[in-house]
N, C-alpha and C positions, 0 to 999 in steps of 0.2 A: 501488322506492325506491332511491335511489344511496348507495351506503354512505359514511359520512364516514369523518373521518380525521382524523390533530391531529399534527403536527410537532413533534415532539423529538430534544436531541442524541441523536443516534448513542452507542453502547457500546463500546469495543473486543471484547467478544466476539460482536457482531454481524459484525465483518468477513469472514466468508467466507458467510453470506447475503448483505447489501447486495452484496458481488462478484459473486456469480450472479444478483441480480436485476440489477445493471448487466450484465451479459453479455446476462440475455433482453430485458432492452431493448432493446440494440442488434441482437438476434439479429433483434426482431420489423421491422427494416428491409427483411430479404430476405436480409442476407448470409452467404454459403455457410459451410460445415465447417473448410473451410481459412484463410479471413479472420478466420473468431470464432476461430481457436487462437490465431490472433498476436496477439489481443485481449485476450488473458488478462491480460498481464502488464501492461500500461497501463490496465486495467479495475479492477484488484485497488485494492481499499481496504484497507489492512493494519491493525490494530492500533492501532500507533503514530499514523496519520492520523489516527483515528478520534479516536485518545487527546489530539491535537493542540486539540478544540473545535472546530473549524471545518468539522463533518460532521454534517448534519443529516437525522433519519430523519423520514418520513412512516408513520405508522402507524395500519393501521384501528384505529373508535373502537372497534369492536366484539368484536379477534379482534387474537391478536399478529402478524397477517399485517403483512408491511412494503408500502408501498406506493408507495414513493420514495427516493429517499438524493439528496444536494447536498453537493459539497465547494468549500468556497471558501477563496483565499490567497491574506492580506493583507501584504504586505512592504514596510515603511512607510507610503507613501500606493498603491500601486498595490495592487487586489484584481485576481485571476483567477477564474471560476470553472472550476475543474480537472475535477468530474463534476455531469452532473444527469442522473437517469434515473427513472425511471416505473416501474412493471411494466406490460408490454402489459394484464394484465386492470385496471388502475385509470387506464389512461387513460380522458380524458375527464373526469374527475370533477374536476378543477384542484388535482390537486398539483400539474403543475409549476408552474402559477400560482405555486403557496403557497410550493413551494420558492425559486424564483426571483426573488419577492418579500424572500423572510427574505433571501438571498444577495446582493441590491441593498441593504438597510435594513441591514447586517452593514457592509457596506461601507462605508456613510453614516457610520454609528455610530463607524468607524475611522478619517473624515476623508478618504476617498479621494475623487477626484473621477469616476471611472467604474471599468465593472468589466469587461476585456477577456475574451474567448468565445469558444475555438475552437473550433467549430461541429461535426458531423455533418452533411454538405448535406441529409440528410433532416429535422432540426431547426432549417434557419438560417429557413424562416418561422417557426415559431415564435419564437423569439429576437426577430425582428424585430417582430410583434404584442406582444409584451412593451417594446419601445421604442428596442433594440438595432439600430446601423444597422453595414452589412459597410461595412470599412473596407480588408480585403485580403485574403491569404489568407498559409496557416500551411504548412510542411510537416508531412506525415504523421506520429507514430511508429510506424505500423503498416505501413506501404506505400510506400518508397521513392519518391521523383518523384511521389507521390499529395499534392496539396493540398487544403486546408481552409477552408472560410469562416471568416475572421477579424471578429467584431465586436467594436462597444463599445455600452457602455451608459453614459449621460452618466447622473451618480447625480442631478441636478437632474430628474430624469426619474421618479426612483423612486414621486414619488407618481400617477405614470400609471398601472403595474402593477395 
């Protein structure tokens, strides 16, 4: 049986969990020792983010295990979503569906007309099964000269998700 799970805001003293689970997310990609240190610091969900609302946790229904975190930033009509991450053992079971959903309808709810995505190439299908189309690409923060898949998600879309 697949374990569920139920999205709520984020705490600020969850922030140095939701950090490390965003870290083994991205760890579960492949990438080496030295790419997850430079990760650290652009990975980190601090406190104050948390404390902002706009940081949403996924948690088993059953157990205070976290199973998700999504941070989204709405600055006037333009929303970003800044993190969405998984833990490697609850994929599969659609958080990110759920997160990515709440993070499109957040955005709605703000009048935004899409929500722009700077991607992990290992996540931009995803994105895009979600209804997000790549529109270019980003520079890195973590890797010089390294780009990023840029999408958007048009929020008239949201009830695709």
């Amino acid at each position: 049986m697949a374990a569920s799970f139920e999205l709520r805001p984020a705490e600020p003293q969850e922030s140095a969990a939701l950090s490390a689970l965003a870290l083994r997310s991205k760890a579960h990609w492949g990438y080496g020792p030295e790419f997850m240190a430079k990760c650290v610091g652009p990975l980190t969900i601090s406190p104050e983010t948390i404390a902002s609302g706009m940081v949403m946790a996924a948690q088993c229904s059953r157990s205070s295990d976290l199973f998700g975190v999504c941070h989204l930033s709405v600055t006037g009509k333009h929303a970003s979503l800044e993190k969405l991450f998984v833990d490697p053992g609850a994929m599969g079971l659609g958080v990110g569906r759920a997160l990515f959903a709440w993070a499109a309808e957040t955005a709605r709810d703000a009048g935004c007309s899409s929500m722009v995505i700077e991607s992990d190439p290992d996540a931009e299908a995803f994105y895009e099964r979600m209804g997000a189309v790549r529109v270019g690409e980003a520079p890195s923060e973590v890797i010089p000269g390294r780009m990023l898949p840029m999408l958007v998600l048009r929020i008239g879309q949201v009830d695709s998700v």
